[in-house]
C-alpha positions as CSV (number, residue, x, y, z in Angstrom):
1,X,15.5,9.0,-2.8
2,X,12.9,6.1,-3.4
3,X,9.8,7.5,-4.7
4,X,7.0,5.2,-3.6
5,X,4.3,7.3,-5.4
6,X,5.8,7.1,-9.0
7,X,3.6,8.0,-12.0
8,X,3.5,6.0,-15.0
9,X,5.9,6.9,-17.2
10,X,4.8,8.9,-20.4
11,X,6.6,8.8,-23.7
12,X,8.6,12.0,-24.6
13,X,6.2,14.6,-24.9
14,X,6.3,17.1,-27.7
15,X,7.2,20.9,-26.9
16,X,3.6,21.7,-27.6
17,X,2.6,19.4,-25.1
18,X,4.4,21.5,-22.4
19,X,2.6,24.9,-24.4
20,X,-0.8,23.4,-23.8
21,X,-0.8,21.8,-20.4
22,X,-3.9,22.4,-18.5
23,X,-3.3,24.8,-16.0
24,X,-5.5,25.4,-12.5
25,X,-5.5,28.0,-9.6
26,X,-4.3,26.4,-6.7
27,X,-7.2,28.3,-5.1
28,X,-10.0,26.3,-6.6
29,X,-8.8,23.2,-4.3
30,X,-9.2,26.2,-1.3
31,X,-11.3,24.7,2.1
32,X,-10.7,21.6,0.6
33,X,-7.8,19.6,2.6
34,X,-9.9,20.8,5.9
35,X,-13.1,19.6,4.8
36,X,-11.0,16.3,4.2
37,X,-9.3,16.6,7.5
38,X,-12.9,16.8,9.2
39,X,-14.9,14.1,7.2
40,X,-12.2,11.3,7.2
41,X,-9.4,12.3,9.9
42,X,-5.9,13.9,9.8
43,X,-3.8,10.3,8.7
44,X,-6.2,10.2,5.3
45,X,-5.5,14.1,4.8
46,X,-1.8,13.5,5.0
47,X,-2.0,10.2,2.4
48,X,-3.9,12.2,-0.2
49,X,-1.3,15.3,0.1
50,X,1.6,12.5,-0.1
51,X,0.0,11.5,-3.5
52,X,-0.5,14.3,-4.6
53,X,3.0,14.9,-3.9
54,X,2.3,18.5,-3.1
55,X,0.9,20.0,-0.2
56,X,-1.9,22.2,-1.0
57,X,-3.4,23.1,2.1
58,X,0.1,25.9,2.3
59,X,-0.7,27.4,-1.0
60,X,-4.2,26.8,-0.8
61,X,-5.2,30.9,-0.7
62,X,-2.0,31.9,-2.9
63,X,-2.7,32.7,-6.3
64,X,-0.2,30.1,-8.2
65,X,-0.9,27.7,-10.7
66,X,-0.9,23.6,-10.5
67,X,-1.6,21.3,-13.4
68,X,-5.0,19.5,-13.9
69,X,-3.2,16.3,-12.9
70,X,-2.2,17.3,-9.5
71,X,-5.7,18.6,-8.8
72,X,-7.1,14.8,-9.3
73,X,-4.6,13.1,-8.1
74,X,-5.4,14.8,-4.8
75,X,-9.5,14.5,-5.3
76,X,-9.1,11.0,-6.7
77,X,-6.7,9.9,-3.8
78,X,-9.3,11.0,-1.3
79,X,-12.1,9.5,-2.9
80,X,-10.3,6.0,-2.8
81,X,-8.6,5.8,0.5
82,X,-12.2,7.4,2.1
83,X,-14.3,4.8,0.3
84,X,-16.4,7.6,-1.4
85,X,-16.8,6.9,-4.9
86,X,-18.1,10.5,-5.4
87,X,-16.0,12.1,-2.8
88,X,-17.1,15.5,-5.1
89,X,-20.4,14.9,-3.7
90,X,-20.6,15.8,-0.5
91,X,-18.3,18.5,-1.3
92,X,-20.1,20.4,-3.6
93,X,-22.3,22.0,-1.3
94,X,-19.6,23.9,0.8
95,X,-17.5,24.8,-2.2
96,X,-18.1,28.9,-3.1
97,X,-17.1,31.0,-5.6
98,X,-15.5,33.5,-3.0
99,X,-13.2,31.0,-2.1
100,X,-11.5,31.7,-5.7
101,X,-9.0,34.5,-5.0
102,X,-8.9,37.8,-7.1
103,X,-10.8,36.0,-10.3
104,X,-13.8,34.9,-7.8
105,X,-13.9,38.4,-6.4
106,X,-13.9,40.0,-10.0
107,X,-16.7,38.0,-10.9
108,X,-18.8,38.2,-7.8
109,X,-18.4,42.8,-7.9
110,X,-20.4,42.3,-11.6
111,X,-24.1,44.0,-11.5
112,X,-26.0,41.1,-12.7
113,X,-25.5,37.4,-13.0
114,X,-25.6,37.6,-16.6
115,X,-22.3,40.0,-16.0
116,X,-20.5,37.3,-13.8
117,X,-20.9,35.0,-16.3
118,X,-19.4,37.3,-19.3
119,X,-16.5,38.4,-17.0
120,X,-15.7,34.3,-16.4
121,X,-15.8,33.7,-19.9
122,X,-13.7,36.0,-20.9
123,X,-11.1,35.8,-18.1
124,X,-11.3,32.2,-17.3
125,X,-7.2,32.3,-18.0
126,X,-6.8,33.9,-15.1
127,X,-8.2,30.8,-13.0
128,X,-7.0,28.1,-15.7
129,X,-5.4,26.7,-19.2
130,X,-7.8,24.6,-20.5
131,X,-10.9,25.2,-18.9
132,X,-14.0,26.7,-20.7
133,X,-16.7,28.7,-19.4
134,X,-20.0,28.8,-21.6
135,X,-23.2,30.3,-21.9
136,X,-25.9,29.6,-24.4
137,X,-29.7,30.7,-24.4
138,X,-32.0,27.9,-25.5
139,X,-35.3,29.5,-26.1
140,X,-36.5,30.3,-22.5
141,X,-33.2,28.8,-20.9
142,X,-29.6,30.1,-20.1
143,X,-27.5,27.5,-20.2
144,X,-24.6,27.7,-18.3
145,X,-21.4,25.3,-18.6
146,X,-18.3,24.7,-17.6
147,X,-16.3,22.5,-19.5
148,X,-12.8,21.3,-17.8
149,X,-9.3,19.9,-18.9
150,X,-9.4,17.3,-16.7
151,X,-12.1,15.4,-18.2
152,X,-10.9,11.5,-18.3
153,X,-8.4,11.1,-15.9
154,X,-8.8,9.3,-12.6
155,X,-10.8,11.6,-10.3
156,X,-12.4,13.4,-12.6
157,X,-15.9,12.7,-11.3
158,X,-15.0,14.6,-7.7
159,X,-13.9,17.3,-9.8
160,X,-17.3,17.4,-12.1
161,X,-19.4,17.5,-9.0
162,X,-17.3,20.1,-7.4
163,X,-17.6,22.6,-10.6
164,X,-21.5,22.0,-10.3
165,X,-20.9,23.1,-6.8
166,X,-19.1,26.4,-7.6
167,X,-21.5,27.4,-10.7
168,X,-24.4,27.0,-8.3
169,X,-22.4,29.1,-5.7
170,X,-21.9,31.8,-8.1
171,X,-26.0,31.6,-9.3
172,X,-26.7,32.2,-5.5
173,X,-24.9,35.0,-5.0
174,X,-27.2,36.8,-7.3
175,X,-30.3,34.7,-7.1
176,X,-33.0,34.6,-3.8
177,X,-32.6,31.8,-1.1
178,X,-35.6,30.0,-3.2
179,X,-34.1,30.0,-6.4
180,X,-33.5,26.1,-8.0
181,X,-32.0,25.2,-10.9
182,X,-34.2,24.2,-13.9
183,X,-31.7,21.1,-14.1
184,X,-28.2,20.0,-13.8
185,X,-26.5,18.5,-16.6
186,X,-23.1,16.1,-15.5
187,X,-20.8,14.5,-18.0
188,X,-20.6,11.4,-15.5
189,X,-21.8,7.6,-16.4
190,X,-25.8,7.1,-14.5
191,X,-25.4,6.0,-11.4
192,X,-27.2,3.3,-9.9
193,X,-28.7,6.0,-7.5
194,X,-29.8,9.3,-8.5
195,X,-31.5,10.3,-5.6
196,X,-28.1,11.8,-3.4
197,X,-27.3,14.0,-6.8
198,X,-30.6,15.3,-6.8
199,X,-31.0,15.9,-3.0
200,X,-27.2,17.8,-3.1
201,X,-27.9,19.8,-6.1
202,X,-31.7,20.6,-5.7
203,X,-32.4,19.8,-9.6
204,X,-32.9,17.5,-11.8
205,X,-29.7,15.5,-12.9
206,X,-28.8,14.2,-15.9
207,X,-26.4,12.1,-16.9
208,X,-23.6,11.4,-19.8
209,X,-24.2,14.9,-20.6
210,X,-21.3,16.8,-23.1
211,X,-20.1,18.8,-20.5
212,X,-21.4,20.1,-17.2
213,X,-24.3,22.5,-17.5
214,X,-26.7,24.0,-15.6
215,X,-29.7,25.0,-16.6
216,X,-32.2,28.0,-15.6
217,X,-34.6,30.6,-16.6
218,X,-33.3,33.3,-18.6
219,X,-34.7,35.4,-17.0
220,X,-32.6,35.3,-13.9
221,X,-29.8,36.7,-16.1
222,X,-30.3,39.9,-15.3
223,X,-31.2,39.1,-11.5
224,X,-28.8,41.8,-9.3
225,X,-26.2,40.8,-6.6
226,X,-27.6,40.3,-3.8
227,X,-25.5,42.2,-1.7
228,X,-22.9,44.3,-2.5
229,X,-19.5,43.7,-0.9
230,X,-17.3,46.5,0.2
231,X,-14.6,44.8,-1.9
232,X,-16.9,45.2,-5.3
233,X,-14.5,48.3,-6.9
234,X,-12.1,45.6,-8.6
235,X,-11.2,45.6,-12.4
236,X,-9.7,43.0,-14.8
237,X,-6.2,45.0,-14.5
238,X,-6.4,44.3,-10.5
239,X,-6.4,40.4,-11.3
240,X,-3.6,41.1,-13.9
241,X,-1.2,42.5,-11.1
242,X,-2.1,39.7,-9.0
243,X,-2.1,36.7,-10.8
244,X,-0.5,35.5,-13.9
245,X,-2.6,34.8,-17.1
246,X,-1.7,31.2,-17.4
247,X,-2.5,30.8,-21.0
248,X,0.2,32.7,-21.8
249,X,2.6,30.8,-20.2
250,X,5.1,28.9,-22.9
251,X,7.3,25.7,-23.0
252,X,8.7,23.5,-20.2
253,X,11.0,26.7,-18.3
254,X,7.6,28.8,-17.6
255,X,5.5,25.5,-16.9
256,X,8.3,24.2,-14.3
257,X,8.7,27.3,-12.9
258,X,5.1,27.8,-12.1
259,X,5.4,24.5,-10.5
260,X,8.7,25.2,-8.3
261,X,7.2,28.5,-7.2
262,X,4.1,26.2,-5.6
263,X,6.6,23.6,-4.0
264,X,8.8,26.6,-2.8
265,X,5.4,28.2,-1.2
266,X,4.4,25.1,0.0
267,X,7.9,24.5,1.8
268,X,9.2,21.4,0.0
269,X,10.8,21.2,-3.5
270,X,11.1,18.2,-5.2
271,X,12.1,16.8,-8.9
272,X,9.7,14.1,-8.1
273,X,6.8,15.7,-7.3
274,X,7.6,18.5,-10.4
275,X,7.7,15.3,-12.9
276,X,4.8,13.9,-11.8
277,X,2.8,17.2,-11.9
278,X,4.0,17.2,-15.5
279,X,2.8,13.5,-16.1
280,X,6.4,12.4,-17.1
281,X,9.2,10.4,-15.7
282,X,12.3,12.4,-13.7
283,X,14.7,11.5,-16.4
284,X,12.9,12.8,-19.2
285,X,12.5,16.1,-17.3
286,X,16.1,16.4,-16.7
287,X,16.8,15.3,-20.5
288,X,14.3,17.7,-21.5
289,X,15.8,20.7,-19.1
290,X,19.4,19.9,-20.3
291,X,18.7,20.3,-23.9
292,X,17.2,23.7,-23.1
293,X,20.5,24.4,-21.2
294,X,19.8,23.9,-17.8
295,X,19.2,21.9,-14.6
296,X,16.6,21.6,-12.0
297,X,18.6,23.0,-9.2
298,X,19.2,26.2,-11.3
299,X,16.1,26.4,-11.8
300,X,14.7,26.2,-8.5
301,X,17.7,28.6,-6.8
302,X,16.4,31.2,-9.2
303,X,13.0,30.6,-7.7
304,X,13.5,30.5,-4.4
305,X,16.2,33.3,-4.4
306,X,13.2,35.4,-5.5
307,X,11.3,34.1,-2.6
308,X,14.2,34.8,-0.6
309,X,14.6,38.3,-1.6
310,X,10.6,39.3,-1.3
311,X,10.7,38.1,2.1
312,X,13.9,40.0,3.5
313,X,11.9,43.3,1.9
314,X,8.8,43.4,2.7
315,X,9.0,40.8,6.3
316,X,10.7,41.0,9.3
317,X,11.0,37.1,9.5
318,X,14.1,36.6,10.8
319,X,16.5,34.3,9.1
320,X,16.0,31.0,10.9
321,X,11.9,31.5,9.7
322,X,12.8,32.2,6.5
323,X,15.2,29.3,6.2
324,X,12.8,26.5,7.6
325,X,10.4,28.0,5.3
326,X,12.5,26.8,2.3
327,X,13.3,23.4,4.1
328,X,17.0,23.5,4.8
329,X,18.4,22.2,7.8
330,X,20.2,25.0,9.3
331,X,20.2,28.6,8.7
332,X,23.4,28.4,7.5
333,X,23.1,26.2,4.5
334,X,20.4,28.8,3.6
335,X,22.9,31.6,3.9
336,X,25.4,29.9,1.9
337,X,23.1,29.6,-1.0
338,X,21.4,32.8,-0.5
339,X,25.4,34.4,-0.7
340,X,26.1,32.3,-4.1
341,X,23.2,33.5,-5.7
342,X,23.5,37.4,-4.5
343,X,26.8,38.0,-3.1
344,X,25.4,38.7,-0.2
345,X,24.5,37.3,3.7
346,X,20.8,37.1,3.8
347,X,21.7,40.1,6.6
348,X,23.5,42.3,4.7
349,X,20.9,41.9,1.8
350,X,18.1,43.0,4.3
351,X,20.3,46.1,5.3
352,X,21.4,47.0,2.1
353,X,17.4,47.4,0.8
354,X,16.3,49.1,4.5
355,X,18.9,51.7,3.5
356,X,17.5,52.7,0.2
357,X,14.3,52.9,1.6
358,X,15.9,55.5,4.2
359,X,17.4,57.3,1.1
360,X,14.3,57.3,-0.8
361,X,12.1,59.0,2.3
């Protein structure tokens, strides 16, 4: 199949490269493709997601990782086929910590805002690999920053602005409707105009900063949350049962995996949009998967015969829903693989577990 979105082609990468890829909760790109679909129309929405050759509007709320890379491919696609050189921009402002899954929940149940702050630092590997959370006191200021992996690639500016927007979310949740910032720091070149950062952020802005940091009274560390959710009775160990700790993820089989669970969520599985996630040509990914023993299509039955099996369980899809969910064709091409895999019809699987339910009651 022609690939008409092909990445540039990256030398062999070292096994340690595959160790240390940065990492990102699908979730932080949540509201995101609809904001897109209401600012610039449904036909720029669809060329973005075709670029980013993975459609994350599906998996937008599931708590699965993607790599930095496909994260500005998306952002930086939109930002060039809308015209918008800082897309990030008018985002910011309708980007929220909630939006964040388990991690942003966890953070948002902590007493104080100086408690947020310690629970992101310390769990940030439950949101991303290579992101860092920060906080320093400067005399009368606490400043906060968040420093990510996807500094210098293309896009990376709608990204910067859009972790300003988050950090300033997670500030208001604790802080009164009058609260502003001190100042915002952005590791983005000066623009020619100022004024629009300034008006979205309601700060000062400064520019070719280290990192991105905001800035505040101390003071406001210890400011409560505003209003307690119902939801606020959530530990560290809740997050753990939900979502994977992505630093601890190791070599090219978990990294790959990760990425075919997200194409299997999303409904379309491709070694395409798998190598250019990784930022490295098809047929280096199959060299690389052969010399560990195995093949992409292995790879991704094992995946999506776990899929498979979760939703006969705990779903009364029916078959046909379950089989357009993975792509195929016909039911039955589903059923075929599902019965090499198993050993079983996709039916007689879904009997076989109601009946040792029925035992077990």
């Amino acid at each position: 199949m022609t690939n008409h979105f092909a990445p540039t082609v990256a030398r062999l990468p070292a096994a340690s490269r595959f160790d240390a890829m940065p990492l990102i909760c699908v979730t932080a790109l949540a509201g995101v493709p609809d904001f897109v679909r209401h600012a610039y129309g449904e036909t720029l929405l669809r060329r973005a997601t075709r670029a980013a050759m993975l459609d994350i509007e599906a998996i937008e709320n599931r708590d699965c990782f993607i790599p930095h890379a496909t994260m500005t491919l998306f952002s930086g696609a939109v930002a060039r086929f809308a015209g918008e050189e800082y897309f990030g921009l008018l985002l910011a402002p309708y980007l929220t910590i909630a939006s964040y899954g388990c991690w942003g929940d966890y953070l948002l149940a902590a007493p104080t805002l100086g408690a947020a702050l310690e629970r992101a630092i310390a769990t940030i590997g439950f949101h991303s690999r290579g992101d860092v959370v920060g906080l320093r006191i400067e005399d009368k200021l606490a400043r906060i920053t968040y420093s990510s992996a996807a500094r210098g690639r293309d896009g990376y500016a709608q990204v910067a602005c859009g972790a300003a927007g988050v950090v300033l979310s997670l500030c208001r949740a604790f802080l009164p409707p009058a609260w502003r910032p001190v100042r915002l720091e952005l590791d983005l070149p000066r623009p020619q105009r100022t004024t629009t950062f300034e008006e979205t952020f309601g700060c000062p802005v400064l520019f070719d900063a280290p990192t991105v940091a905001l800035c505040l009274d101390r003071r406001w560390l210890d400011a409560l949350r505003l209003a307690r959710r119902t939801s606020a009775l959530i530990t560290v160990e809740d997050i753990a049962r939900a979502r994977t700790d992505c630093t601890k993820l190791s070599g090219l089989r978990d990294l790959l995996a990760e990425q075919i669970w997200s194409q299997v969520l999303s409904g379309k599985v491709s070694i395409e949009s798998a190598a250019r996630s990784l930022d490295i040509s098809v047929r280096t990914l199959q060299r690389e998967l052969n010399r560990e023993g195995t093949d992409f299509r292995t790879l991704t039955g094992i995946v999506r015969g776990r899929r498979a099996t979760e939703l006969l369980r705990h779903t009364e899809a029916s078959v046909t829903e379950i089989s357009a969910s993975f792509g195929y064709s016909a039911p039955a091409h589903f059923a075929r693989s599902f019965r090499k895999a198993t050993g079983l019809s996709p039916l007689e699987y879904r009997r076989m577990m109601r009946g040792r339910r029925g035992e077990a009651h």
